[in-house]
N, C-alpha and C positions, 0 to 999 in steps of 0.2 A: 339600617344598613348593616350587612355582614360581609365576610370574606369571600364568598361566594357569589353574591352579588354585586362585588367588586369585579369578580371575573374570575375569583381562583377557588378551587372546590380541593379542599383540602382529602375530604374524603379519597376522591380521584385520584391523589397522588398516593392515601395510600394503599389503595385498590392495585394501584400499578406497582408500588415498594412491593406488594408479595407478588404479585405477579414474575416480577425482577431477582426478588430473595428465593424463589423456587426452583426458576431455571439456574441462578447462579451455583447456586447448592451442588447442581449436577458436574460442574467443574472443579470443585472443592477437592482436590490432597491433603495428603498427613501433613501438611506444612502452616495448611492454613487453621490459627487458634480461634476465633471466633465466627461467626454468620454474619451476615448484613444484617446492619440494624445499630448497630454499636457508632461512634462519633466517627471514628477512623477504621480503617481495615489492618486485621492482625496476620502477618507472617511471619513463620518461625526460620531464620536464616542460621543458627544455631548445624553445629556440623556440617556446613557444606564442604564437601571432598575437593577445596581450594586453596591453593597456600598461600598467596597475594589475591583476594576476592577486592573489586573494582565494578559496584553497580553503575549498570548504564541506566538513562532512562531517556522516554521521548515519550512525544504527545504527538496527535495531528488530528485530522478534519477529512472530509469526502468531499468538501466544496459542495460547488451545484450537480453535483450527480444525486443528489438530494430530490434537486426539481425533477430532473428524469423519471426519477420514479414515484415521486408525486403524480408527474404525468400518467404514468404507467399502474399504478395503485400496486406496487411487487416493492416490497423492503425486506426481505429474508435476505438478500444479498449485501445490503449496505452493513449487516452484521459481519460479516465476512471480511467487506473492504477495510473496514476501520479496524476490525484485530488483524489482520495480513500487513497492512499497507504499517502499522506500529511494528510488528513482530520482525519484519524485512529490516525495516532501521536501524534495531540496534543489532542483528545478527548479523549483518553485514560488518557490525565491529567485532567480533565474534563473540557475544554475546547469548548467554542460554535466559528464557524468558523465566520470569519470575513468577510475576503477577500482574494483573490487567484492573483497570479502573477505567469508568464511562462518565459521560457528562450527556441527560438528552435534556434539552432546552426546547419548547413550543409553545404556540399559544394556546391551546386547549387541548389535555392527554384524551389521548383514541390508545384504549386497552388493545384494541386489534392490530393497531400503528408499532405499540411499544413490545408488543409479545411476539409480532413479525420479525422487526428487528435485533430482540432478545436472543430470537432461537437459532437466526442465522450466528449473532456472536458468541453465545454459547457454544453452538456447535466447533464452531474456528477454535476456539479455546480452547475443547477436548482433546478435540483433533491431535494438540502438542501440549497437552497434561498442564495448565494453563491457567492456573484460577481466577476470577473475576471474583474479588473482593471488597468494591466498595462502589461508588459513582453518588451519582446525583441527578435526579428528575425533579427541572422543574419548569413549573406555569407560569407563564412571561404574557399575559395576553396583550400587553401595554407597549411590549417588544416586538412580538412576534405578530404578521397578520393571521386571519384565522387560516388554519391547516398548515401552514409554516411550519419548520423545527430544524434543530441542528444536533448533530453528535459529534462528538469528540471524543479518542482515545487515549490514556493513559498507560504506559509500561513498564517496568521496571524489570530488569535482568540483570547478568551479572559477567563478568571474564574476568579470567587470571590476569594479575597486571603484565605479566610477563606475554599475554599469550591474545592481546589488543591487535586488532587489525586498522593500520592507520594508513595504510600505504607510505610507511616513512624510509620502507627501506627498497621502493620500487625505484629500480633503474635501465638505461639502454639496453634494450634489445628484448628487454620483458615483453609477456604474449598478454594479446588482450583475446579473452574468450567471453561472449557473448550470450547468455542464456533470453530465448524469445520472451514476451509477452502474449497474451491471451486477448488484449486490446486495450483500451485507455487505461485500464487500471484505474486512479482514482485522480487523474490531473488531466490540463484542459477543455473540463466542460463548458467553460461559460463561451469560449468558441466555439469548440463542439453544439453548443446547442442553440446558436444565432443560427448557424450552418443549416444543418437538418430541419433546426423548425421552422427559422423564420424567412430562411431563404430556399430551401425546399418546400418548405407548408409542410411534410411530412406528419402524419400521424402515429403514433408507437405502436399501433399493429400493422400498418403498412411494411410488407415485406420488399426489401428491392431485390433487382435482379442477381444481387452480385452475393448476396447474404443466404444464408438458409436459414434466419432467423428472422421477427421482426427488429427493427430498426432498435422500439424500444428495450426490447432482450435483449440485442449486441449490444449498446449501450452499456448496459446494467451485469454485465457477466461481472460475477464479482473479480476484485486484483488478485491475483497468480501471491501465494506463498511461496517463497524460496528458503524457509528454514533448513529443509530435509537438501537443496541441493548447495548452500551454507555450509551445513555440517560435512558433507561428502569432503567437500573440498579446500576448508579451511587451514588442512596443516599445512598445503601447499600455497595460499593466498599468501601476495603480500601486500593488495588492499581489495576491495569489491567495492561496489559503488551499487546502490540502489538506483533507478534510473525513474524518477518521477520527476516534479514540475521545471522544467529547466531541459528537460532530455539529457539525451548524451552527453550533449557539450557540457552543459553545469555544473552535471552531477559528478561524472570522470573528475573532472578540474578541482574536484574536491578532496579527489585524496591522490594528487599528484605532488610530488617534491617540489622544490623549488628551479630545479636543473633539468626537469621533464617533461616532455608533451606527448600525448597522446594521439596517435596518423591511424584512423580507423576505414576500412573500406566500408562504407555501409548495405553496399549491394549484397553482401554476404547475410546479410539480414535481414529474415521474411518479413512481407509488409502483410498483416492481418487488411481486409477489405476495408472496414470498415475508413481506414486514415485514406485510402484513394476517393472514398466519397465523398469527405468531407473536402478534401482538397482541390477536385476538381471543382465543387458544388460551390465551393468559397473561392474559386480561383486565389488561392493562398501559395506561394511560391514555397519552394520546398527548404528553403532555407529556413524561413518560418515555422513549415509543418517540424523540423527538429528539434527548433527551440522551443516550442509548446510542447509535444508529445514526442512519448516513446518509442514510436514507430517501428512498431515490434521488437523492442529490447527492453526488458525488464529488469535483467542485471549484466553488471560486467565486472570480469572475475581478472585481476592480472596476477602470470606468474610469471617465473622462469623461464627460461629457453629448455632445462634442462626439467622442471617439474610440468611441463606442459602434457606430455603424454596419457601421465600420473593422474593429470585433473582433468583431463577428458575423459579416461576409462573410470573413474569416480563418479561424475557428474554422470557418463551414462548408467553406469550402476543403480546411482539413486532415482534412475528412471527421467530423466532433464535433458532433452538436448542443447548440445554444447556449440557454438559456433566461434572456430577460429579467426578474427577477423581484424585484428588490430596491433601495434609492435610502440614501442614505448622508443622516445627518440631522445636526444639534446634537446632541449628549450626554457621555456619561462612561463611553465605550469598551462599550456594553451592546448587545447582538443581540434582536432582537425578532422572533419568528416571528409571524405574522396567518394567519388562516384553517386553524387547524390542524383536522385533519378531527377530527367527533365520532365518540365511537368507542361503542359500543356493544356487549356482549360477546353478546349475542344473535343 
């Protein structure tokens, strides 16, 4: 008996460590002191141009958008989701990113699976000068069934303490401006994909009428980064809300005072196809489709009455459309959506 015929091929993992330590390389800055391979990952924080420095950090997951693309055999995108959907969390505190750390977990490494995924996070990474410096792959065959796996991301950034976006100082009459989504982003699949598959039968190259894509593709389009429309408009923020598992309602509710609520028109914001099919197909009331998904809102930006202008011509600057669509009231921290469409399963 060996370790490999236990189920874990040590080799394998470290076939996929250089695999992993080659592309991360390619993200590497003057900051970072050592390569993968070391116990822990080295970053030089040493002179940042901060005078109260206050690291943020957050993790998360892709859920089952996972199976999607199992289904679908395409994971260059799932690189994407998991440093996007991390990068959006703490920038929305206003946070500039540091450095990035993985965790992939499966039952048996596929070099093809791990280097797929690699190059889409990589690439995410560059993109915002970004290093990936450290993670963890490993072989769970006892855990995982065969072809199974999961990722998770790690982040760590940083803001001036002075210069934290909490929504602590949002009050009456403040604008809510709405930046679209691209589609699910990285929440609601495990509805999303009763819906499609097992109540449509749908197949993920089956194109419907209503998509110019297959089904599988819309699915998998990787989540929308808002760092660059973040940065535009952050002097004016006085909070942002990333809008993942929870929707509007949730997430808003999370950076609202105590004295505040939130009266959003939703009709002002475009529904991507794809949330009309599931909801018709699920006959899902619309009440529900808000509180699973984002229903074409990826972020919501509140400001001023008086710096509103300001973060509109920002946000389009940085190339983002901006949607006016919601006014900050008296209440007890509660989100209010208006005009939600009737839905009809007909």
């Amino acid at each position: 008996m060996d370790y490999k015929k236990a189920g874990v091929d040590i080799e394998a993992g470290n076939k996929a460590a250089r695999i992993i330590g080659k592309l991360a390389k390619k993200t590497f800055n003057e900051r970072v002191v050592r390569e993968l391979g070391s116990f822990g990952g080295f970053y030089d924080i040493s002179e940042l141009d901060i005078s109260k420095p206050v690291l943020v950090s957050s993790t998360d997951g892709i859920g089952t958008k996972l199976l999607v693309a199992q289904k679908a055999g395409k994971y260059k995108g799932l690189g994407y989701d998991i440093v996007n959907h991390c990068v959006n969390d703490i920038a929305v505190c206003g946070a500039t990113p540091l450095f990035f750390m993985d965790y992939f977990a499966t039952s048996h490494l596929s070099d093809e699976i791990i280097e797929e995924i690699m190059e889409g996070m990589t690439e995410a990474l560059m993109e915002i000068n970004c290093p990936l410096i450290g993670g963890e792959t490993a072989e769970l065959p006892d855990l995982y069934a065969p072809g199974d796996f999961d990722l998770a991301g790690f982040i760590t950034g940083v803001v001036d303490r002075d210069s934290i976006i909490d929504g602590s100082s949002i009050s009456k009459y403040d604008k809510i401006i709405v930046i679209p989504s691209n589609g699910l982003h990285t929440n609601g699949y495990t509805l999303a994909r009763k819906v499609v598959f097992d109540i449509l039968g749908l197949e993920v190259k089956f194109i419907p009428p209503q998509l110019e894509q297959s089904i599988g593709d819309e699915l998998l389009v990787p989540h929308t980064s808002y760092l660059e429309a973040i940065k535009a408009v952050k002097t004016f923020a006085k909070g942002i809300a990333h809008i993942t598992g929870g929707g509007l309602l949730d997430n808003i509710a999370r950076i609202l005072p105590e004295n505040c609520n939130a009266v959003i028109d939703v009709s002002f914001i475009p529904i991507p196809p794809i949330f009309n099919i599931i909801q018709r197909a699920g006959s899902i009331p619309s009440d529900e489709m808000y509180h699973v998904f984002n229903m074409g809102a990826g972020l919501a930006v509140v400001v001023s009455k008086d710096n509103l202008q300001k973060a509109l011509s920002a946000l389009s600057s940085a190339g983002f459309q901006a949607i006016l669509c919601g006014e900050i009231v008296e209440g007890d921290r509660q989100v209010e959506l208006n005009n939600l469409p009737q839905f009809s399963s007909s």
